[in-house]
Every structure is written in structure tokens, then in C-alpha cells.
N, CA, C and O atoms as a CHARMM CRD file, in Angstrom:
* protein
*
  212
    1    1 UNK  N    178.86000 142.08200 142.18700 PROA 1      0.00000
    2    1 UNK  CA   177.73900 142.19200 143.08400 PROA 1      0.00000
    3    1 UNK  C    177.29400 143.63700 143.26100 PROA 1      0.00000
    4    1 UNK  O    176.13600 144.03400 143.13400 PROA 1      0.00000
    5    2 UNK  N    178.45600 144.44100 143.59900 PROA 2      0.00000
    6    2 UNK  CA   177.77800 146.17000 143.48100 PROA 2      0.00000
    7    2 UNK  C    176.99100 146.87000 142.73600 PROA 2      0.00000
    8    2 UNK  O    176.26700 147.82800 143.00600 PROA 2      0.00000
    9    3 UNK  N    177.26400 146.11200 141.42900 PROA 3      0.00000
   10    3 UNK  CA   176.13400 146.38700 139.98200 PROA 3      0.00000
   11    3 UNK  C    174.91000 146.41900 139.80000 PROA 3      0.00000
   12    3 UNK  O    174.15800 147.19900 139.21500 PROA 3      0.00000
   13    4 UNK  N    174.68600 144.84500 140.75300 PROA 4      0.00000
   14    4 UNK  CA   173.45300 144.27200 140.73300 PROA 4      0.00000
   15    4 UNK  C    172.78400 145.45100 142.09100 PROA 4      0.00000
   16    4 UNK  O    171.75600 146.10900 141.93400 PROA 4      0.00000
   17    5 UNK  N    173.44900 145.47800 143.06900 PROA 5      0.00000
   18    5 UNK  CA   172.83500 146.11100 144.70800 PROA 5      0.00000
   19    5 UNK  C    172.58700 147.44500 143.60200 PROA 5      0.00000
   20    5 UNK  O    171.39500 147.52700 143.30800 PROA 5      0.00000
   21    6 UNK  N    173.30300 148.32100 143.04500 PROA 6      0.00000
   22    6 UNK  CA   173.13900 149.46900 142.89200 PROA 6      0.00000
   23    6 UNK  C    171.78300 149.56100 141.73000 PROA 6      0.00000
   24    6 UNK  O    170.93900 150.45200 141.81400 PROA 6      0.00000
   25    7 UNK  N    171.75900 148.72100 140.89200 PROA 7      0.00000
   26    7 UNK  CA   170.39700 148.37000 139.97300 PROA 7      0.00000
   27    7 UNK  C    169.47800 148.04200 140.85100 PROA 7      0.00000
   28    7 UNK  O    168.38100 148.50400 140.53800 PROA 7      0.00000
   29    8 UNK  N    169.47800 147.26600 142.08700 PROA 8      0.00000
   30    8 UNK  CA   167.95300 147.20800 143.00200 PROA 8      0.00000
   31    8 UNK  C    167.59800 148.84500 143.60100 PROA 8      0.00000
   32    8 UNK  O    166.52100 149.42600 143.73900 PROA 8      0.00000
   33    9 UNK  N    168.85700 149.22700 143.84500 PROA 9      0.00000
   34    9 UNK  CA   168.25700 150.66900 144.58700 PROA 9      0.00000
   35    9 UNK  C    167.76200 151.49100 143.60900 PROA 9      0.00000
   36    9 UNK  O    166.79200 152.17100 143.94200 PROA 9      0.00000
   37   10 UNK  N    168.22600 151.62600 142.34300 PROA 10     0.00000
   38   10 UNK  CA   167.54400 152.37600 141.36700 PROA 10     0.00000
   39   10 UNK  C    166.11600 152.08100 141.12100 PROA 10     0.00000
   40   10 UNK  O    165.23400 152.86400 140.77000 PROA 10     0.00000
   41   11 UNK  N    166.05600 151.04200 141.32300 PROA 11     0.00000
   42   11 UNK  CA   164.31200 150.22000 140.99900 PROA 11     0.00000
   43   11 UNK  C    163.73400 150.49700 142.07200 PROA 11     0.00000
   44   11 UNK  O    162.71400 151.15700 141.87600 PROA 11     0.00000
   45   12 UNK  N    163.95500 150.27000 143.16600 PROA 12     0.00000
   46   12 UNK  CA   163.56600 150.46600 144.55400 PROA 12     0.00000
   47   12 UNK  C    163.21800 152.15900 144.32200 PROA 12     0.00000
   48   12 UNK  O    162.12200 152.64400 144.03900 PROA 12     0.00000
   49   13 UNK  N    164.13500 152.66200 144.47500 PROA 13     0.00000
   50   13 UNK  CA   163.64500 154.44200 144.65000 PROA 13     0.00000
   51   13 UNK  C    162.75500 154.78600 143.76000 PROA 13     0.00000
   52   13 UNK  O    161.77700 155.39100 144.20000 PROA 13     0.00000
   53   14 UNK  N    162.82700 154.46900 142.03100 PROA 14     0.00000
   54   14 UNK  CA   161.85600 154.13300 141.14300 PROA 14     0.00000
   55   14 UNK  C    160.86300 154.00600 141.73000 PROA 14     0.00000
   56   14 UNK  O    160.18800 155.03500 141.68500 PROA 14     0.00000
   57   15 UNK  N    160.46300 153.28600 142.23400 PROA 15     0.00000
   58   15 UNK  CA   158.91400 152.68300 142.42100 PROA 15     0.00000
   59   15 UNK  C    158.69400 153.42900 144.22000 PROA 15     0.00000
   60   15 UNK  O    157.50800 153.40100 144.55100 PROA 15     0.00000
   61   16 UNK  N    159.17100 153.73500 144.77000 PROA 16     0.00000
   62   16 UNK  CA   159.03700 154.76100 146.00900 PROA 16     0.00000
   63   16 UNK  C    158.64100 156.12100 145.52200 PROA 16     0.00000
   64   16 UNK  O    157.92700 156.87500 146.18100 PROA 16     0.00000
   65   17 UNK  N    159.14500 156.41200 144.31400 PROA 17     0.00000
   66   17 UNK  CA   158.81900 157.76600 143.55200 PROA 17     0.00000
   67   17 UNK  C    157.46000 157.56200 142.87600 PROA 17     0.00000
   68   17 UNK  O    156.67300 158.50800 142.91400 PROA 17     0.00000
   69   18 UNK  N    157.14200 156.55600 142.33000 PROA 18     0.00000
   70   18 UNK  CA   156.23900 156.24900 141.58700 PROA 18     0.00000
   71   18 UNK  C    154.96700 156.09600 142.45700 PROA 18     0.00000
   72   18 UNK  O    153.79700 156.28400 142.12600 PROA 18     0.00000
   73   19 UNK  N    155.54300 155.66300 143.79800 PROA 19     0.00000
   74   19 UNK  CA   153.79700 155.71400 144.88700 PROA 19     0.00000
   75   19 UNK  C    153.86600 156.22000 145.18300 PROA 19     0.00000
   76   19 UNK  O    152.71600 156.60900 145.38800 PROA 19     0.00000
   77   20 UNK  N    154.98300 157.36700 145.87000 PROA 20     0.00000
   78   20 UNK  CA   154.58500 158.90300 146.60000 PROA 20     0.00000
   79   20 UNK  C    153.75400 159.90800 145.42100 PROA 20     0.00000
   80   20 UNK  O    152.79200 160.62700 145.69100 PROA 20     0.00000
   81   21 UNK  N    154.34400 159.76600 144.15800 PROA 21     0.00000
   82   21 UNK  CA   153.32800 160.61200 142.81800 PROA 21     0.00000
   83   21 UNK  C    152.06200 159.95200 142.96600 PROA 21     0.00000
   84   21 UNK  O    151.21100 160.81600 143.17700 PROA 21     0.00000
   85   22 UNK  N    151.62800 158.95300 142.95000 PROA 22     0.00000
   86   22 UNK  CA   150.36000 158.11300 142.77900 PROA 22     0.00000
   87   22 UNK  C    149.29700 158.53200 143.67100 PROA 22     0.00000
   88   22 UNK  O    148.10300 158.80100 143.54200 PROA 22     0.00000
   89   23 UNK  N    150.15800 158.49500 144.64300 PROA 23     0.00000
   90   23 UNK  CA   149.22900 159.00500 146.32000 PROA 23     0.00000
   91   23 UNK  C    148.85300 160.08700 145.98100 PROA 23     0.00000
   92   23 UNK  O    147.67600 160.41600 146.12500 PROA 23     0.00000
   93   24 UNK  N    149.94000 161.04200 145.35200 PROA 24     0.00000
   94   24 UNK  CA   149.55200 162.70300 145.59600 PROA 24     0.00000
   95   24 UNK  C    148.94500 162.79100 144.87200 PROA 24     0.00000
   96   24 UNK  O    148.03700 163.54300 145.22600 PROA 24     0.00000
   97   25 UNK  N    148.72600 162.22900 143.23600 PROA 25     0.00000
   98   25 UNK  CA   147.80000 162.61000 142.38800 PROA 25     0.00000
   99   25 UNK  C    146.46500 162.17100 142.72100 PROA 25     0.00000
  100   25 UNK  O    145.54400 162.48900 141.96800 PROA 25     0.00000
  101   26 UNK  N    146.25800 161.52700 143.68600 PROA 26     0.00000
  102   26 UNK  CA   144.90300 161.19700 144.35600 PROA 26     0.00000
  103   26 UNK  C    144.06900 162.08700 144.77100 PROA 26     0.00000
  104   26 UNK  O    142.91000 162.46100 144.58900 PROA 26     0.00000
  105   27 UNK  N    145.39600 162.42300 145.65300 PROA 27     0.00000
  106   27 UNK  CA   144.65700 163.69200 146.89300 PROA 27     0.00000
  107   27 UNK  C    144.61100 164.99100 146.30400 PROA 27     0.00000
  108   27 UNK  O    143.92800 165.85200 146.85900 PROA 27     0.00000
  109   28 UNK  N    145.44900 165.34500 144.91100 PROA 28     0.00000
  110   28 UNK  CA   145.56500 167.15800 144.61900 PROA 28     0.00000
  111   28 UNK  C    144.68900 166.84100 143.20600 PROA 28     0.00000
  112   28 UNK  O    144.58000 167.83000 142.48100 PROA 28     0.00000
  113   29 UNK  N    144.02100 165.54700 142.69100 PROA 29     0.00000
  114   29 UNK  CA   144.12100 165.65500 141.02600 PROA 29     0.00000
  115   29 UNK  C    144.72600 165.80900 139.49900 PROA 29     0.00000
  116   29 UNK  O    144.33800 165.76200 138.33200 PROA 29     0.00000
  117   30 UNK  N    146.28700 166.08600 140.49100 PROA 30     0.00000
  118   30 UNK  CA   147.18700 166.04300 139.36200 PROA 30     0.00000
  119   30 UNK  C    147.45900 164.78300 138.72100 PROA 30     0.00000
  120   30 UNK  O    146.94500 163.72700 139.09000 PROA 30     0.00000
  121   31 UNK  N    148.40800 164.91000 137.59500 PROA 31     0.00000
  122   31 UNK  CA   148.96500 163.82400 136.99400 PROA 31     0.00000
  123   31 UNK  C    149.90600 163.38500 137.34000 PROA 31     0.00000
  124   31 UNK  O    150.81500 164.17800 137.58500 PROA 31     0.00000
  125   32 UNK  N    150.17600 161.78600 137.54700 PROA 32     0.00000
  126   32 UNK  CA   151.41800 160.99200 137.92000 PROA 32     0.00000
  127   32 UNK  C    152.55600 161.22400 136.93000 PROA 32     0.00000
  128   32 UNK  O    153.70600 161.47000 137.29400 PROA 32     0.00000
  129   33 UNK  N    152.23800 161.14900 135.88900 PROA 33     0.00000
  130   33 UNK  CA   153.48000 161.74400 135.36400 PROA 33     0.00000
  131   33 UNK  C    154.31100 163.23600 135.64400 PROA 33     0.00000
  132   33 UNK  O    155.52400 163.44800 135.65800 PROA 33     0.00000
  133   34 UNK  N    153.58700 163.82400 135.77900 PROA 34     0.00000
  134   34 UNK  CA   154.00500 165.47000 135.94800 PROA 34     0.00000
  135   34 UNK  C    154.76100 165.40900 137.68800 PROA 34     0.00000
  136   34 UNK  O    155.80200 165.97400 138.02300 PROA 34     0.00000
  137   35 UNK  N    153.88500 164.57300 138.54700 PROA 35     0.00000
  138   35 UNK  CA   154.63600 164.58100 139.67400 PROA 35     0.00000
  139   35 UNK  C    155.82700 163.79500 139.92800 PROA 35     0.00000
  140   35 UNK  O    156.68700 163.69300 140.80300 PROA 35     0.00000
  141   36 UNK  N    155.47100 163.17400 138.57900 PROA 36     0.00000
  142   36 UNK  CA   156.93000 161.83500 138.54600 PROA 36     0.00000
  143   36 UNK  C    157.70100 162.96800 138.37400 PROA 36     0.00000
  144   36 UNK  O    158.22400 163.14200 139.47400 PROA 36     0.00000
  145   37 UNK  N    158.03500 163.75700 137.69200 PROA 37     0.00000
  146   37 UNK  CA   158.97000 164.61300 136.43400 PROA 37     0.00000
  147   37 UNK  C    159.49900 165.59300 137.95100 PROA 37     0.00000
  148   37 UNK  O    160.67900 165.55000 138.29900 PROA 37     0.00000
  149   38 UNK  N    158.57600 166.34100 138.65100 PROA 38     0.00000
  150   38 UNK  CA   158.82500 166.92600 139.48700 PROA 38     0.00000
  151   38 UNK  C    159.68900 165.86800 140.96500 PROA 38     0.00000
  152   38 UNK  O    160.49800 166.59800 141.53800 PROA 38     0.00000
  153   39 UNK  N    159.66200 165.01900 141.33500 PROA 39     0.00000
  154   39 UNK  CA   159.75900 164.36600 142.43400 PROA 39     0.00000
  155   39 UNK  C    161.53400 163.75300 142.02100 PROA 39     0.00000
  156   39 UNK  O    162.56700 163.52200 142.64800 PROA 39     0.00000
  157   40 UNK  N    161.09000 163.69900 140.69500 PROA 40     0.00000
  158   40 UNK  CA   162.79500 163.35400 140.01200 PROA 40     0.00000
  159   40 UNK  C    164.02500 164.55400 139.43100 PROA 40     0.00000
  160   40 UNK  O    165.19900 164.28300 139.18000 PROA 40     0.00000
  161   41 UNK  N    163.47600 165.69300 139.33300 PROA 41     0.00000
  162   41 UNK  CA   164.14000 166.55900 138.92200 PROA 41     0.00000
  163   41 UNK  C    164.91900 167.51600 139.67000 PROA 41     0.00000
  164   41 UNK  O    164.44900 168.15300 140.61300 PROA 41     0.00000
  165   42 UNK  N    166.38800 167.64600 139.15900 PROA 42     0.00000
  166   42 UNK  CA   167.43200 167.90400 140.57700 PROA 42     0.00000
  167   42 UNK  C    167.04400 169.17200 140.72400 PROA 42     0.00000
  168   42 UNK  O    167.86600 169.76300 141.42400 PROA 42     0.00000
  169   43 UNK  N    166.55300 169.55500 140.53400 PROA 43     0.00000
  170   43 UNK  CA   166.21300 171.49800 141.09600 PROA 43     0.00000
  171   43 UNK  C    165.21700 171.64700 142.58900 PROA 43     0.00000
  172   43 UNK  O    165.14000 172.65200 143.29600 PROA 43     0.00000
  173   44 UNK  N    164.46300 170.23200 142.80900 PROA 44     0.00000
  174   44 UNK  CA   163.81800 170.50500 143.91800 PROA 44     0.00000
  175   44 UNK  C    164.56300 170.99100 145.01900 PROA 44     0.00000
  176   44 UNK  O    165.68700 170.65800 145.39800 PROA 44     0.00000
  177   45 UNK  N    163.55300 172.06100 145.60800 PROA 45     0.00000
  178   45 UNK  CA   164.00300 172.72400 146.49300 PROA 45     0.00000
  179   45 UNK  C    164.03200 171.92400 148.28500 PROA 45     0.00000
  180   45 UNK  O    164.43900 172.33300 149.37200 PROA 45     0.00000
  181   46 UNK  N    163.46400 170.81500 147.88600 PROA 46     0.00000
  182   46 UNK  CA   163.86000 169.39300 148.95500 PROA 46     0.00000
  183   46 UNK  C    164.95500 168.58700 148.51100 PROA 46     0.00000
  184   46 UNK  O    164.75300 167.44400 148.92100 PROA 46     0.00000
  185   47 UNK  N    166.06500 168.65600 147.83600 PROA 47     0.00000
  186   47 UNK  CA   166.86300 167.67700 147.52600 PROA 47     0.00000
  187   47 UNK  C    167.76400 167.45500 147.84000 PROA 47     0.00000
  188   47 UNK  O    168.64700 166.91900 147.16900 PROA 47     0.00000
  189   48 UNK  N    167.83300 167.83800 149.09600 PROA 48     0.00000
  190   48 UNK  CA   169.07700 167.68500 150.20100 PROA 48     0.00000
  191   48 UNK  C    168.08700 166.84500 151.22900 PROA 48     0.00000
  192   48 UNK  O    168.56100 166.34500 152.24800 PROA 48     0.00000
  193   49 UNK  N    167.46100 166.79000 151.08300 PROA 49     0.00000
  194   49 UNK  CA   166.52900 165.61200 151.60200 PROA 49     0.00000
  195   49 UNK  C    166.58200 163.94400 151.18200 PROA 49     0.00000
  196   49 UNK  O    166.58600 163.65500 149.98600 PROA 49     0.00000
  197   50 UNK  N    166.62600 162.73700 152.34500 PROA 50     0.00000
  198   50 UNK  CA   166.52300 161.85200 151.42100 PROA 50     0.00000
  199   50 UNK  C    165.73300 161.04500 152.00500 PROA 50     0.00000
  200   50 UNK  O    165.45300 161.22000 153.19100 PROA 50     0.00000
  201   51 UNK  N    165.18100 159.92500 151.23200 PROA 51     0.00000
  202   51 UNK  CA   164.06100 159.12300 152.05400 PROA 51     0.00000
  203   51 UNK  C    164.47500 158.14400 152.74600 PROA 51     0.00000
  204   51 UNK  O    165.52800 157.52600 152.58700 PROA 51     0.00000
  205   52 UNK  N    163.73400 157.99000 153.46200 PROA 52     0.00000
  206   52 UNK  CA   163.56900 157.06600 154.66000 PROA 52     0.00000
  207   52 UNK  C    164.42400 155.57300 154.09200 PROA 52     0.00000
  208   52 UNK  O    163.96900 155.00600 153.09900 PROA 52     0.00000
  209   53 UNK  N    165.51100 155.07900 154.70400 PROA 53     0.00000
  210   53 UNK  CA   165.94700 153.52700 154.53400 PROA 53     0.00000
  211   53 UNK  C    164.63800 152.75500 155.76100 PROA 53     0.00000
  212   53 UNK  O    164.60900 151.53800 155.94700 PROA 53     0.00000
């Protein structure tokens, strides 16, 4: 069962990453991919941050 819970949260945060990029590329004109790349990459200087359960 832990396999499966830990594969929903990966999909889950996936797609939480995927509409916070979506949104922003709305509002700044950037690209969803580039903000994907950034929003996922461990160097952010927010990543002691985590999102909202």
C-alpha cells in the first residue's frame, strides 16, 4: 500500500507544480516548461519551503 500512497503524492505534487507554472506563465509570459524546470529544481532558494497539505 505505501507504494501506491507514495506514487499518488508524486502525481499529486506533479500536477500542483504543473498549475502553479501554468498560472505564472499567464501572468509573466514565460514558458511552462522553463517554470516547470525551475519550480522542480533542488537549488531553489525556497526549498525549505513546502506546500500547503
Amino acid at each position: 500500500m505505501k507504494i501506491k500512497a507514495s506514487v499518488k503524492n508524486e502525481q499529486l505534487k506533479a500536477r500542483i507544480i504543473r498549475s502553479i507554472a501554468s498560472s505564472t506563465a499567464i501572468e509573466t509570459g514565460q514558458s511552462i516548461k522553463s517554470l516547470e524546470t525551475t519550480l522542480k529544481s533542488k537549488s531553489s532558494k525556497f526549498q525549505h519551503l513546502s506546500l500547503a497539505n
